[in-house]
C-alpha positions as CSV (number, residue, x, y, z in Angstrom):
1,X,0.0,0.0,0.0
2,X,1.1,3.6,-0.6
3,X,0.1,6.5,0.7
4,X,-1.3,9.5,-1.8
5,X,-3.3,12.2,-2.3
6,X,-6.2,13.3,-4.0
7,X,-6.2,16.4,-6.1
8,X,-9.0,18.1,-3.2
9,X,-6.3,17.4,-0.9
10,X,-8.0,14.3,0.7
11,X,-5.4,11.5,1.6
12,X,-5.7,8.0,0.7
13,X,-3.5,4.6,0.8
14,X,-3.8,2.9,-2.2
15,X,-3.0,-0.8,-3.1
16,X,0.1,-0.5,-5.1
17,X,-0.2,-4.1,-6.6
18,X,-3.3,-3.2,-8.7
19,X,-1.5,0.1,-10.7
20,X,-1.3,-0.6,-14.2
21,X,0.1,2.9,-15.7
22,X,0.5,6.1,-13.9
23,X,0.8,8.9,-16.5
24,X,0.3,13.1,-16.6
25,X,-2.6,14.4,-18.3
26,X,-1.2,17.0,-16.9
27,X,-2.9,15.9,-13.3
28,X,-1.4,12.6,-12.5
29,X,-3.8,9.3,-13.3
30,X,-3.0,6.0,-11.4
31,X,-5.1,3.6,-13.8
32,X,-5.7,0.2,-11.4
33,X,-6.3,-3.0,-13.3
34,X,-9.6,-2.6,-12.1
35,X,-10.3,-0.3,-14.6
36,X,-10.9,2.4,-11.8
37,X,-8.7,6.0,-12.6
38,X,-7.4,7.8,-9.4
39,X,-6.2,11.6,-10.1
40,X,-3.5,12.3,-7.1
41,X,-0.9,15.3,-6.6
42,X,1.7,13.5,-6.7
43,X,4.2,13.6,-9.8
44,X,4.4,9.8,-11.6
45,X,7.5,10.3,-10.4
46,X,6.9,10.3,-6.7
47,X,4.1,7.6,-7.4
48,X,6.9,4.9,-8.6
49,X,9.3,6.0,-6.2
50,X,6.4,4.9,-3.3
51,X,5.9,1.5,-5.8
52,X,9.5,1.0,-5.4
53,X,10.0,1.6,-1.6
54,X,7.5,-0.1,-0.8
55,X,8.3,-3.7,-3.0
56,X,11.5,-3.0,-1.6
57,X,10.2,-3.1,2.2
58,X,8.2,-6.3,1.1
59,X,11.5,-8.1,0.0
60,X,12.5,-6.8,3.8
61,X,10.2,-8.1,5.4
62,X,7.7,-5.4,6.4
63,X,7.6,-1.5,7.5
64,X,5.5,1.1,6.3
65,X,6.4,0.6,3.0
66,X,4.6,3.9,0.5
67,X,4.7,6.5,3.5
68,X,4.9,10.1,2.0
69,X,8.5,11.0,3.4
70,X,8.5,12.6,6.4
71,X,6.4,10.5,7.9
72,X,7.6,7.4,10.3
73,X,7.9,3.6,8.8
């Protein structure tokens, strides 16, 4: 899971094994294989960084893998 956040502001944790494309339209849109679209603030950039954290914490072994930075694991 990863955290994000909505373009209202609104945070959400979102299941990062169901993102199929993250893209800018110019808003960033995490398509899920569900066929759901989520619009978020953060750059695609930042959105595969929080992918790769937290498959990274996964191979690990656990943590708060996804947290926004600043914010304790």
């Amino acid at each position: 899971m990863i955290h994000v956040t909505r373009l209202n502001g609104q945070p959400m944790v979102l299941n990062a094994e169901l993102i199929e494309t993250v893209e800018a339209t110019p808003d960033t849109v995490i398509s899920l294989t569900t066929g759901r679209k989520v619009l978020v603030r953060e750059s695609p950039e930042e959105v595969a960084s929080r992918v790769m954290t937290y498959r990274r914490a996964l191979r690990r072994g656990g943590g708060r893998a996804g947290a926004p930075q600043g914010q304790a694991r």
